[in-house]
ROFIDREN-838688 format. One record per residue (C-alpha): residue in three letters; x, y, z. Coordinates in steps of 0.25 Angstrom, whole numbers, padded with zeros to 4 digits, always signed. Layout:
<atoms>
ALAXYZ
...
</atoms>
This chain:
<atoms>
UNK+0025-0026-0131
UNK+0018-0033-0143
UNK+0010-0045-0140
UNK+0004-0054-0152
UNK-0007-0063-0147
UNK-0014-0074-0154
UNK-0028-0082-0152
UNK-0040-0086-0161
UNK-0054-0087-0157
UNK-0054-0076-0147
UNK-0065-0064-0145
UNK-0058-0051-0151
UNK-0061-0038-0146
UNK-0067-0032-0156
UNK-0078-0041-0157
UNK-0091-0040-0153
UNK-0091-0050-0144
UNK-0080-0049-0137
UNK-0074-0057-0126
UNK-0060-0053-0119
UNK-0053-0067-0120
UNK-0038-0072-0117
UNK-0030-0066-0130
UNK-0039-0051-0128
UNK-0035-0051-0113
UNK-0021-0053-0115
UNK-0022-0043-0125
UNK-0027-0033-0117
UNK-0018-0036-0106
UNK-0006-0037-0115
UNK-0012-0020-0119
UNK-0015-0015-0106
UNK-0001-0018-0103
UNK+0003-0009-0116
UNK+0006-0020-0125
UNK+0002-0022-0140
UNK-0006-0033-0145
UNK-0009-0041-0157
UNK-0019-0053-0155
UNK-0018-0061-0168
UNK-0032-0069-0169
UNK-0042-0074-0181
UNK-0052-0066-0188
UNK-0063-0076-0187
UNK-0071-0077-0174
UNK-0069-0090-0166
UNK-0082-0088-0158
UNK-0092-0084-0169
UNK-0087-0092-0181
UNK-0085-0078-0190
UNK-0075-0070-0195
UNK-0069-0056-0187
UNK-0063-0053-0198
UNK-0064-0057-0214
UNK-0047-0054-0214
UNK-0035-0054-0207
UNK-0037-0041-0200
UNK-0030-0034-0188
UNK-0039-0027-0177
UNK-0037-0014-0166
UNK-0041-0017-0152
UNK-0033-0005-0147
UNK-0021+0000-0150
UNK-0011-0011-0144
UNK-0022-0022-0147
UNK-0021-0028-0162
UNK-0028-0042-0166
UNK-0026-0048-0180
UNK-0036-0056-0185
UNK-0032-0067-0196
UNK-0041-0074-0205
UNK-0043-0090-0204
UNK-0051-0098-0209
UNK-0063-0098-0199
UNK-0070-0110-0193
UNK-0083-0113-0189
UNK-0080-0124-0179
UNK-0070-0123-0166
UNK-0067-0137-0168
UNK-0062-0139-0182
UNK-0052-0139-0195
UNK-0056-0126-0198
UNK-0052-0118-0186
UNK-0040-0124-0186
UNK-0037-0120-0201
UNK-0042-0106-0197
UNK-0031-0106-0186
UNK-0021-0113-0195
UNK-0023-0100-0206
UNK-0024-0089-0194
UNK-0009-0095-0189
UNK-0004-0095-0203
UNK-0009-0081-0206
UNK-0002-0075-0193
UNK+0011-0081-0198
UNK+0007-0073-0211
UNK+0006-0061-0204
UNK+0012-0059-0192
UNK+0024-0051-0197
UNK+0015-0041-0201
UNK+0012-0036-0187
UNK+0023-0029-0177
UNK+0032-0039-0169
UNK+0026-0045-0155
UNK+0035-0048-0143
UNK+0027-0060-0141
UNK+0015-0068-0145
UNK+0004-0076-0139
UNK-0004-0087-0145
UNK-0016-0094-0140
UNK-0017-0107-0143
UNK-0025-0112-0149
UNK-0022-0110-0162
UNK-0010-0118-0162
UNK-0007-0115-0176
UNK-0008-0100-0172
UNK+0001-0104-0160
UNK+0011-0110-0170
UNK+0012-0098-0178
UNK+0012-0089-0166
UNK+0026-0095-0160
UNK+0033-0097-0173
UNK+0030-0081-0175
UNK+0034-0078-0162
UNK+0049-0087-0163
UNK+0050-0080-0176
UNK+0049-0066-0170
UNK+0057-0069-0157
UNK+0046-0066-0149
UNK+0039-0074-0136
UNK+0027-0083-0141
UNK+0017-0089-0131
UNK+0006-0099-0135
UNK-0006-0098-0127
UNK-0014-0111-0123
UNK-0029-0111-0124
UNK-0032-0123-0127
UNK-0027-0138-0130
UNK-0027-0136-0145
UNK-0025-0146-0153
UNK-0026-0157-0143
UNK-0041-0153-0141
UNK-0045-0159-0154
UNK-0040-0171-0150
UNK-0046-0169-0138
UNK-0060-0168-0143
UNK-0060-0181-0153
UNK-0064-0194-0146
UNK-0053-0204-0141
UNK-0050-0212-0154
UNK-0048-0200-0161
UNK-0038-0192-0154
UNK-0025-0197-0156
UNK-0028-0198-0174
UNK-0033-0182-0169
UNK-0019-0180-0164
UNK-0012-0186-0174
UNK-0021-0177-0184
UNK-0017-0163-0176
UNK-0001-0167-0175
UNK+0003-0155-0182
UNK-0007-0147-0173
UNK+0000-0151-0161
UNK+0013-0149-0169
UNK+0009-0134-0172
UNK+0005-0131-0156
UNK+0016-0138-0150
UNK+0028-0132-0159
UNK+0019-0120-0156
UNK+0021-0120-0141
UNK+0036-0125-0141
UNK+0038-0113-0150
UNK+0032-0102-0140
UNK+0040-0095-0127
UNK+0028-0099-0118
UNK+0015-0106-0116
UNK+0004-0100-0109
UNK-0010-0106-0106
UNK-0024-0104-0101
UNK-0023-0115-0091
UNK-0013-0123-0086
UNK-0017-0136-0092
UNK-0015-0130-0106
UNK-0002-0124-0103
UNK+0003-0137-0099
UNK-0002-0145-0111
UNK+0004-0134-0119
UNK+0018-0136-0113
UNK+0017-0151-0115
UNK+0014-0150-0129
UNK+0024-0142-0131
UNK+0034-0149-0124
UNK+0042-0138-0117
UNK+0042-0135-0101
UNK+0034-0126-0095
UNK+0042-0113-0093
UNK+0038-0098-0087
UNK+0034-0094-0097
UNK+0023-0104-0100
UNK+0009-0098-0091
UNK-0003-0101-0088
UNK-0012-0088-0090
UNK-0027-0090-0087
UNK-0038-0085-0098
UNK-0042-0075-0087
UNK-0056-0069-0089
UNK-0061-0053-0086
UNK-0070-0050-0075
UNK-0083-0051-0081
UNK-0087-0036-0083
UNK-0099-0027-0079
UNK-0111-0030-0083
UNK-0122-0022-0089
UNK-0135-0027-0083
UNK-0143-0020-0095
UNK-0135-0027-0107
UNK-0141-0041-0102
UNK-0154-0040-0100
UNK-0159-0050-0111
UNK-0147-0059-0105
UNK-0153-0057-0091
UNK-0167-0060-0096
UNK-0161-0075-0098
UNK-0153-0076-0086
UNK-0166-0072-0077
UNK-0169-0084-0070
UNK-0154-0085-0064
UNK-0158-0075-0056
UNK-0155-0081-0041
UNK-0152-0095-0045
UNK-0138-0101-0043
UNK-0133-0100-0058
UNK-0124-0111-0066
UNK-0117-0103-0078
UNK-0111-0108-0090
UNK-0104-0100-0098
UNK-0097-0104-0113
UNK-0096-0114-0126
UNK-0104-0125-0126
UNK-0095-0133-0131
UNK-0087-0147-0131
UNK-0082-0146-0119
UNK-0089-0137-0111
UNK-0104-0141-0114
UNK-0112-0136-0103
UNK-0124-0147-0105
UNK-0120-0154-0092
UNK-0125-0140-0085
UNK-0137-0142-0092
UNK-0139-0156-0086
UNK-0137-0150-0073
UNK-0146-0138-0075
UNK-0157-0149-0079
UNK-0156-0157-0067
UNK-0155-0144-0057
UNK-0168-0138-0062
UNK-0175-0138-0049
UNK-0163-0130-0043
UNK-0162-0115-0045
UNK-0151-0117-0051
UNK-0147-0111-0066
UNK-0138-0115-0076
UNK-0134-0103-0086
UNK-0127-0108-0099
UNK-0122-0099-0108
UNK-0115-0101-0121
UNK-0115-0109-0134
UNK-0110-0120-0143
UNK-0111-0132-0149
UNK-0119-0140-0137
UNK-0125-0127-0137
UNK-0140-0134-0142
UNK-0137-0145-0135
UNK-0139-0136-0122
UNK-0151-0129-0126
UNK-0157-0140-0129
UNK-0152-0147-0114
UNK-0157-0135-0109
UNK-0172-0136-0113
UNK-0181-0134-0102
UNK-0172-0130-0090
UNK-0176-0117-0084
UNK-0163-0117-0077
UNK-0154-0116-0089
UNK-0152-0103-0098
UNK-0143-0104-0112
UNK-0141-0088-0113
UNK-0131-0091-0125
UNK-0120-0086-0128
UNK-0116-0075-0120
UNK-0105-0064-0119
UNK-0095-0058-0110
UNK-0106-0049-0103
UNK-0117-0058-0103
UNK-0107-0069-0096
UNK-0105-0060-0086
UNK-0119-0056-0085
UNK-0123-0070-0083
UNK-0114-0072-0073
UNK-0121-0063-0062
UNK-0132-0073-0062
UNK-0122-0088-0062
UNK-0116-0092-0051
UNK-0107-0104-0054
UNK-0101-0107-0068
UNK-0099-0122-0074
UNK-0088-0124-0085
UNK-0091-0141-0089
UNK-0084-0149-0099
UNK-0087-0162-0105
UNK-0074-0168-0102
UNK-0061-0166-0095
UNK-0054-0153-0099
UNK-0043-0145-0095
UNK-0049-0131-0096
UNK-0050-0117-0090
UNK-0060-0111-0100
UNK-0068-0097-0101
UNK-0079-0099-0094
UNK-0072-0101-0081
UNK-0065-0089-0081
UNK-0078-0084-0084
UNK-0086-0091-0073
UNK-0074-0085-0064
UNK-0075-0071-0068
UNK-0089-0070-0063
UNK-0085-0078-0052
UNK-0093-0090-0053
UNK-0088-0105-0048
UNK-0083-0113-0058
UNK-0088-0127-0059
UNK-0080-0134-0070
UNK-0077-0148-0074
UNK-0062-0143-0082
UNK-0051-0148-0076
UNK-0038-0140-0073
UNK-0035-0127-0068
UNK-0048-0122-0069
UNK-0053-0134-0059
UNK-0039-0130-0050
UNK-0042-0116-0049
UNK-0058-0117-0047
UNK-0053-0128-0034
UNK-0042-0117-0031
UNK-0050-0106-0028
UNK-0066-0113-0024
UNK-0072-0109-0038
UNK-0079-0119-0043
UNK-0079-0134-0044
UNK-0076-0144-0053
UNK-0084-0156-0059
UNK-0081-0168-0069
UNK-0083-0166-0084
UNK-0098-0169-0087
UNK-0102-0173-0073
UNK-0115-0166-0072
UNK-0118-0172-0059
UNK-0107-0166-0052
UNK-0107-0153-0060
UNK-0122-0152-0054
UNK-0120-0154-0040
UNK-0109-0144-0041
UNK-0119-0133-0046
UNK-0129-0138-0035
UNK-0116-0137-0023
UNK-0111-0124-0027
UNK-0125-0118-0030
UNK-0130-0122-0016
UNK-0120-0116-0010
UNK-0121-0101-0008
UNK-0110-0098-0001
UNK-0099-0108-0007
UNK-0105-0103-0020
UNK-0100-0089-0016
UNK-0087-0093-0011
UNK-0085-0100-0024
UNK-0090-0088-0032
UNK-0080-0080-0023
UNK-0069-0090-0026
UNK-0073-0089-0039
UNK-0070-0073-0041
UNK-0056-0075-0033
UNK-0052-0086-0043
UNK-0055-0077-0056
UNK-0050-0064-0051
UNK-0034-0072-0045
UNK-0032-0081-0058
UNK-0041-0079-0069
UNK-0045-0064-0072
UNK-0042-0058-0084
UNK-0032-0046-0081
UNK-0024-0054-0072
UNK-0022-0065-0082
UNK-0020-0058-0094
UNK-0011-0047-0086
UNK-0002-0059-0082
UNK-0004-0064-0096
UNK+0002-0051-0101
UNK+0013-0049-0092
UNK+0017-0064-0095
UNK+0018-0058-0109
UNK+0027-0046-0105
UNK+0037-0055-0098
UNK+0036-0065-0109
UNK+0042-0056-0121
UNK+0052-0047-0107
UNK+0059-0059-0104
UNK+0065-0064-0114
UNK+0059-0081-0114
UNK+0076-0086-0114
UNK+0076-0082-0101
UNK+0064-0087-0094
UNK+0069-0086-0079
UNK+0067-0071-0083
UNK+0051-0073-0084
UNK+0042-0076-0075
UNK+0028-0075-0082
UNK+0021-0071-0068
UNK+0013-0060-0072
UNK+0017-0052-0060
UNK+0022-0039-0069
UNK+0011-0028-0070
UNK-0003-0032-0071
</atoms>
């Protein structure tokens, strides 16, 4: 079979600096099971702000791997009129072009773009083959989201036609998938139609992190010498609107007489603000940005992982799939199915957005506690390897795909989307 697959703003695999994300690990499922794919993506680079490519331009991963790249406009802001315009030129510049490539016998979109989205199911009706739109985040509503109160429903007003575009996107598609149930279910009520089987819920799913070469970090290991045998808080990510990891550098600050280290890795906009709350404290290191090897480096020496957010949010994000992988406790203050899942199976533990207090004496509980510490740690490991590693997800990601395009989608008692065909 012939799988197109569409996302921006993802780590390619040849680059430098690549990370295996969602759209790659679907890809590679979709190829270990003899499939061919074309992942259609932007040239420019959502993480470093420059361009992959000066062109439209079409890349090898191996033979049944292809990703074309097309040429937007380019952004220097995540949050801003230009990205969208760059998303806006990258969906009209697939509807330029996509007869130039050999018929799929389905497509998958990511959303966001929903513009991208748009483009994806009209294709897909007019080739007669199954589309699914792919929910990763509430795009547009988060701009709303982010204005204050007064200005939210003028915002609305202002992104009508946005809206418009993701919602006759999603009434257009065979199915709707999502990386969490929350988002699947906002996707469904925007679109109006009733859930059917063919709308799932496929986790983002994250690989075991992989063997580590002691030699390659020894200026990394230099920094992280004084976690040597001290209980370890690790946060891992953007530091950004949402998660803004400044309350952890409160805690660290009133916790220095403990042992107890806090290891903050990342960057962003609040990025001098936590340097700057970080003066002084000997229990606090700021390594930076690191990679997927030096995250899993890092990890020997943490012991619990804190995801915190500066309000009420409805998320499953990266870095607990990260924490999870290296089977640390999650301690969290997302609501959802993350919170669910960590109750489920002992893994962690949940606090109120922005409650430092509480957020310290958890550290201080579950530190203290050797053997409930490695229960959890245990609990952890059993949680990551049953619903959220990466082979099993994207293998059930794939086969879901398979079925999709056998059984024809006007005869849906035919399908059953359970993922039980060979892994």
């Amino acid at each position: 079979m012939r799988f197109w697959l569409f996302k921006l703003g993802e780590s390619l695999p040849f680059q430098p600096s690549h990370r295996s994300m969602r759209t790659d690990m679907l890809a590679n499922a979709l190829v270990r099971r003899g499939h061919e794919v074309l992942w259609w993506t932007s040239s420019f680079d959502h993480f470093s702000k420059s361009w992959i490519s000066s062109s439209d331009s079409t890349r090898s991963v191996n033979e049944r791997y292809t990703i074309r790249m097309l040429k937007g406009s380019g952004y220097s802001k995540n949050v801003s009129l230009r990205r969208l315009l760059d998303h806006r030129l990258i969906a009209r510049r697939f509807r330029q072009q996509w007869r130039q490539f050999p018929k799929p016998d389905a497509m998958l979109c990511a959303m966001p773009p929903y513009d991208l989205a748009l483009a994806v199911s009209d294709v897909a009706k007019a080739l007669n083959v199954p589309s699914v739109i792919d929910i990763r985040d509430q795009w547009p509503q988060l701009f709303v989201d982010q204005v204050p109160d007064f200005l939210r429903l003028p915002t609305r007003i202002a992104l009508i036609n946005e809206f418009r575009y993701l919602r006759k996107a999603l009434q257009n598609s065979t199915a709707i998938t999502a990386m969490m149930q929350e988002l699947l279910d906002w996707g469904l009520e925007l679109s109006g139609k009733e859930r059917t089987e063919y709308d799932r819920v496929f986790y983002l799913g994250a690989e075991r992190p992989r063997a580590v070469d002691e030699v390659s970090y020894r200026d990394l290991e230099k920094k992280l010498y004084s976690l040597r045998n001290v209980p370890t808080v690790f946060f891992i990510g953007s530091f950004g609107h949402y998660y803004n990891p400044l309350m952890l550098v409160h805690v660290a600050r009133e916790l220095q007489e403990s042992n107890i280290h806090f290891l903050i890795a990342g960057d962003g906009v609040h990025g001098k603000e936590i340097e700057k709350a970080a003066e002084g404290l000997s229990n606090v290191i700021l390594p930076g940005w690191l990679n997927e090897g030096e995250i899993a480096f890092c990890m020997k020496y943490c012991d619990i992982g804190v995801i915190p957010t500066t309000e009420i949010l409805d998320a499953f994000p990266n870095k607990a799939f990260v924490y999870l992988s290296g089977s640390l406790p999650v301690i969290t203050s997302t609501q959802g199915e993350l919170q669910s899942l960590l109750r489920d199976y002992g893994a962690g533990e949940i606090f109120e957005p922005g409650d430092t207090e509480r957020l310290k004496d958890i550290i201080i509980d579950m530190l203290e506690d050797e053997e409930e510490l490695r229960k959890s740690k245990e609990n952890a490991k059993r949680l990551f390897e049953d619903k959220l590693l990466a082979d099993r997800v994207y293998g059930e990601f794939a086969c879901y795909l398979e079925e999709l395009v056998e059984r024809s989608p006007t005869t849906p008692d035919s399908f059953s989307g359970s993922g039980e065909c060979s892994l």
